[in-house]
C-alpha positions as CSV (number, residue, x, y, z in Angstrom):
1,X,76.8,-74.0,-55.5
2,X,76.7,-74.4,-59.4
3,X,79.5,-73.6,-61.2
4,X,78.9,-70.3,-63.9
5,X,75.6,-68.8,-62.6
6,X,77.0,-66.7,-59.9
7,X,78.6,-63.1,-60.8
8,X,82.1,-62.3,-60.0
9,X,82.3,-60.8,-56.2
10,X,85.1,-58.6,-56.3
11,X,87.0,-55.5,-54.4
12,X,85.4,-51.7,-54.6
13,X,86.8,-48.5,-53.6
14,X,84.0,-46.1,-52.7
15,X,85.2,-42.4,-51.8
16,X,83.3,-39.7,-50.8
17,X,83.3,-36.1,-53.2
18,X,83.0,-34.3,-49.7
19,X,84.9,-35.1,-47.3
20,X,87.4,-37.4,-49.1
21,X,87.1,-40.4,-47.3
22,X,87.5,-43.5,-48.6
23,X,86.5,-47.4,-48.2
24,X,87.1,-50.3,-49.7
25,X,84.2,-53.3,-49.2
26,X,83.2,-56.6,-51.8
27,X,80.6,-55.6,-54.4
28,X,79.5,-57.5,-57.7
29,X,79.7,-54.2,-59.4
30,X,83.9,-53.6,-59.5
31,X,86.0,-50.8,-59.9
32,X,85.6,-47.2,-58.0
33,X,82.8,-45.8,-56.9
34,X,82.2,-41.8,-56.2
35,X,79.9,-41.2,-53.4
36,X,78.2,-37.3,-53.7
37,X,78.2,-37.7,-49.3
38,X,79.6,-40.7,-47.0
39,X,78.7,-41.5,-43.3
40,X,81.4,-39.6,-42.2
41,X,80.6,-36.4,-43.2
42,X,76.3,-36.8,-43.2
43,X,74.2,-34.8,-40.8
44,X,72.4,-37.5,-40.0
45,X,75.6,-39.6,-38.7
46,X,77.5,-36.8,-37.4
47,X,75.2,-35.3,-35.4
48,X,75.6,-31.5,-36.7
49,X,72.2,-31.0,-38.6
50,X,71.9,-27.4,-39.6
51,X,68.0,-25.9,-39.2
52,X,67.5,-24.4,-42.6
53,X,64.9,-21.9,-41.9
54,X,63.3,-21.1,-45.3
55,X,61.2,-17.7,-45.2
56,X,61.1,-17.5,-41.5
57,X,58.9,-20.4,-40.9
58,X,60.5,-22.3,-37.8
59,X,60.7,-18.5,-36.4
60,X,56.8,-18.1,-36.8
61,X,56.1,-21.2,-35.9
62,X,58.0,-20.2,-32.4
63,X,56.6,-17.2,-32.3
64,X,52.8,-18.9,-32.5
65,X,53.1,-21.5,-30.0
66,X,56.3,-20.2,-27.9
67,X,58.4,-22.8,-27.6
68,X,62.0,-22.4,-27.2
69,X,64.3,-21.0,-29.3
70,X,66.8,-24.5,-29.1
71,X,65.7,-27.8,-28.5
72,X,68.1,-28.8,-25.6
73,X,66.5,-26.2,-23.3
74,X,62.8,-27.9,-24.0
């Protein structure tokens, strides 16, 4: 590799505002980093997505075409 052209790889501290974890990984950025949500605490990774039902719309729509009312029974 050439000397001077590469930026400086160094240690970062990210920690999540939610939940209050924290990692440390390599970045070229540095310093601490404030996450607003982490993997541990994301609906996605976790597994626990609340249904936000805005105006009743998921109920109508169940209503329409009668499908259950969770979607383990289905």
């Amino acid at each position: 590799m050439k000397e001077g052209i590469h930026p400086e790889y160094s240690a970062v501290v990210y920690t999540c505002a939610s939940c209050g974890n924290s990692f440390t990984t390599r970045s070229t950025q540095g310093g601490e980093v404030n996450l607003a949500i982490c993997s541990s605490c994301h609906p996605f990774f976790t597994g626990k997505h609340k249904l936000v039902d805005t105006a009743g719309r998921v109920e109508r729509f169940r209503r329409k075409y009668g499908t259950a009312k969770s979607g383990a029974e289905a």
